[in-house]
C-alpha positions as CSV (number, residue, x, y, z in Angstrom):
1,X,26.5,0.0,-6.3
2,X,26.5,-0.5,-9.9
3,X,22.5,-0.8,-10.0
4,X,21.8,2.3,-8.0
5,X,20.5,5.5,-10.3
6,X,22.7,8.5,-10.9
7,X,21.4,10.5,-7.3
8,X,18.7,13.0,-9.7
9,X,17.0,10.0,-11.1
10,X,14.5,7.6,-8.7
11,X,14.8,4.3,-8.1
12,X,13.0,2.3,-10.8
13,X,9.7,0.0,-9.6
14,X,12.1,-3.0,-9.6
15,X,14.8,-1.4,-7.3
16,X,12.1,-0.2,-5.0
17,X,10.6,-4.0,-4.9
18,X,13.7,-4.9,-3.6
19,X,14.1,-2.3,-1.8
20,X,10.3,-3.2,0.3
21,X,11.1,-6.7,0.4
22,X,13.9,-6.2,2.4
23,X,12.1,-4.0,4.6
24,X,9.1,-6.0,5.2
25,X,11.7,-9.3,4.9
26,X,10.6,-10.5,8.5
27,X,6.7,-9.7,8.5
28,X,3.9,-11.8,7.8
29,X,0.4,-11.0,7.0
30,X,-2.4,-11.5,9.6
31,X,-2.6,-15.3,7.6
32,X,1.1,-16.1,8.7
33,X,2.1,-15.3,5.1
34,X,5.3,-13.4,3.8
35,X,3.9,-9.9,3.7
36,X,5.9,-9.5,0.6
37,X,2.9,-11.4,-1.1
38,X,0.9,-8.7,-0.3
39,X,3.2,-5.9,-1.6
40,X,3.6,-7.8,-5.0
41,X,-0.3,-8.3,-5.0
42,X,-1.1,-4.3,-4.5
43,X,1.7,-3.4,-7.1
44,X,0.5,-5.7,-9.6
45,X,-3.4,-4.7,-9.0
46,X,-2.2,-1.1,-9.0
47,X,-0.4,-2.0,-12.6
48,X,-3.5,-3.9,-14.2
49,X,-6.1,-0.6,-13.3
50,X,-3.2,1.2,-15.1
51,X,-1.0,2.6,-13.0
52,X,2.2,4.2,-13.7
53,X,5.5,3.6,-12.5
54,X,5.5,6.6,-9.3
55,X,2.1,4.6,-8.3
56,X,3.1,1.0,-8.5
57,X,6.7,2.2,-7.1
58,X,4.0,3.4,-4.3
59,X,2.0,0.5,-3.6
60,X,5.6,-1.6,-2.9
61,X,5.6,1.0,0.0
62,X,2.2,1.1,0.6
63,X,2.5,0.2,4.2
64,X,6.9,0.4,4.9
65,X,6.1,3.8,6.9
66,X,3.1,2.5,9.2
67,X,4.5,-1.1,9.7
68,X,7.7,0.4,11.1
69,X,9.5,-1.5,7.8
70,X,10.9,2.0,6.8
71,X,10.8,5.4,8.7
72,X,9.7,8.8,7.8
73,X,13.6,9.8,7.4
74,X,14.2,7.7,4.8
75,X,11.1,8.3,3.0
76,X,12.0,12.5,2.8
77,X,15.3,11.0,1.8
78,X,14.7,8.7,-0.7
79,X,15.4,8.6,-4.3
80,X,11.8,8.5,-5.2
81,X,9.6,11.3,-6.7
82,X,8.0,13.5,-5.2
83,X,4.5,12.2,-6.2
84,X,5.5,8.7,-4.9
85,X,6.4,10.3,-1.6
86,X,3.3,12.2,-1.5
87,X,1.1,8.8,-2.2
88,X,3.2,6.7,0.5
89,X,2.5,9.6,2.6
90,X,-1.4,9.6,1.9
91,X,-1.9,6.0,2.5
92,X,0.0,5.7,5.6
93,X,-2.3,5.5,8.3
94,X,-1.7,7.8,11.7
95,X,-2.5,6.3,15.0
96,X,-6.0,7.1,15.7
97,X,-6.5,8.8,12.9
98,X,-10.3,8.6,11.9
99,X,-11.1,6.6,9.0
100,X,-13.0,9.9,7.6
101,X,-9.6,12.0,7.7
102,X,-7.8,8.9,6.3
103,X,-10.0,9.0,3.1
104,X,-10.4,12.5,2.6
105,X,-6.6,12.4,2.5
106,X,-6.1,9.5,0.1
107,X,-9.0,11.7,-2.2
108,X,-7.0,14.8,-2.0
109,X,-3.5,12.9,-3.2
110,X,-3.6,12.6,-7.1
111,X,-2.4,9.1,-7.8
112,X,-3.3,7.5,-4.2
113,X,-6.7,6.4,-4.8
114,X,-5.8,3.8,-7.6
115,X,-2.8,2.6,-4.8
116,X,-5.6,2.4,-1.6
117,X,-8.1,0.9,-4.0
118,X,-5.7,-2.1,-5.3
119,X,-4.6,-2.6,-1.7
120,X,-8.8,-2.6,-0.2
121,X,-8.9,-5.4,-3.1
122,X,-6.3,-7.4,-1.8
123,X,-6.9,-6.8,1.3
124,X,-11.0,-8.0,1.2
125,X,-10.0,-11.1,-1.0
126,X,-12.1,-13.9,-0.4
127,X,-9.2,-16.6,-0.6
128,X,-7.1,-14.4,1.2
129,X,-9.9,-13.7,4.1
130,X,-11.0,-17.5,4.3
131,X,-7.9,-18.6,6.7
132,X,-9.3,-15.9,9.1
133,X,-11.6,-16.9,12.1
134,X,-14.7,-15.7,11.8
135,X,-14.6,-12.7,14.1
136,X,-11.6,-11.3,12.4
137,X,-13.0,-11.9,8.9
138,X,-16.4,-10.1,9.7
139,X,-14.2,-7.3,11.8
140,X,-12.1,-6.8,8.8
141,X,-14.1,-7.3,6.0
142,X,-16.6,-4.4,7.4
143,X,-14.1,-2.0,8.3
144,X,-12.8,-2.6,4.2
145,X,-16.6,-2.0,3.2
146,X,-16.6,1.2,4.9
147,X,-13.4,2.4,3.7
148,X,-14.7,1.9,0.2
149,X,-17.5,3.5,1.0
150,X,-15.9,6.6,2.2
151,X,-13.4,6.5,-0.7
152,X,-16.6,6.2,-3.2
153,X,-15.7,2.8,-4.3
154,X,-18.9,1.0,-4.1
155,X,-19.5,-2.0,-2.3
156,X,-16.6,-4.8,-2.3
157,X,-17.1,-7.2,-5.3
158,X,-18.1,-10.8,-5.0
């Protein structure tokens, strides 16, 4: 393909958008949304807290490994940098993983923080929680309130 990067260069944060649409092409968010939204909302917080183009490439694979979008193979093989591997990598959660191993993980990546954090703020947005029943919104909006917590974030604004 004509848009593809000679094989030494990565992919460019516009081929890798459309690269994790097409993964996540058939999801939806726990709202019944296109999951896409999502994506587009983490890479775009991740690029107003200043992000660079390994960590927005990043948050449009934020979650590919974990939802089953796109495996493990393909992230080893991927044209993307190594420090964009290593922040997919930290953000990806492992079944049953404890949410304390999880952060200390994400802490330990250079770059990943700024990726989880933009993704927590999405994630915990009030417009975005609203559609949720009750249960689920409490459930969800005290395990993001922990996770900040534990990534020393501070309480969830609003």
């Amino acid at each position: 393909m004509d848009d593809e990067p000679p094989a030494d260069e990565p992919l460019t944060p516009a081929q890798v958008e459309t690269l994790a649409r097409a993964a996540h092409a058939r999801q939806t968010d726990k709202a019944g949304r296109p999951y896409a939204e999502h994506l587009a909302a983490v890479a775009e917080g991740v690029r107003r807290l200043g992000g660079d183009d390994e960590q927005i490439a990043a948050a449009w694979l934020h979650d590919a490994v974990e939802d089953d979008a796109l495996s493990e193979e393909w992230l080893t093989a991927a044209a993307l940098t190594p420090r964009t591997k290593a922040i997919v990598r930290a953000v990806t959660k492992h079944p049953g993983e404890p949410p304390e191993a999880y952060a200390q993980r994400i802490l330990a990546t250079p770059g990943a923080l700024l990726v989880k954090r933009a993704d927590l703020a999405h994630n915990a947005d009030p417009a975005r929680l609203a559609v949720l029943d009750e249960a689920t919104r409490e459930r969800l909006t005290a395990k993001y309130t922990r996770m900040r917590a534990l990534l020393g974030l501070g309480p969830l604004p609003g």
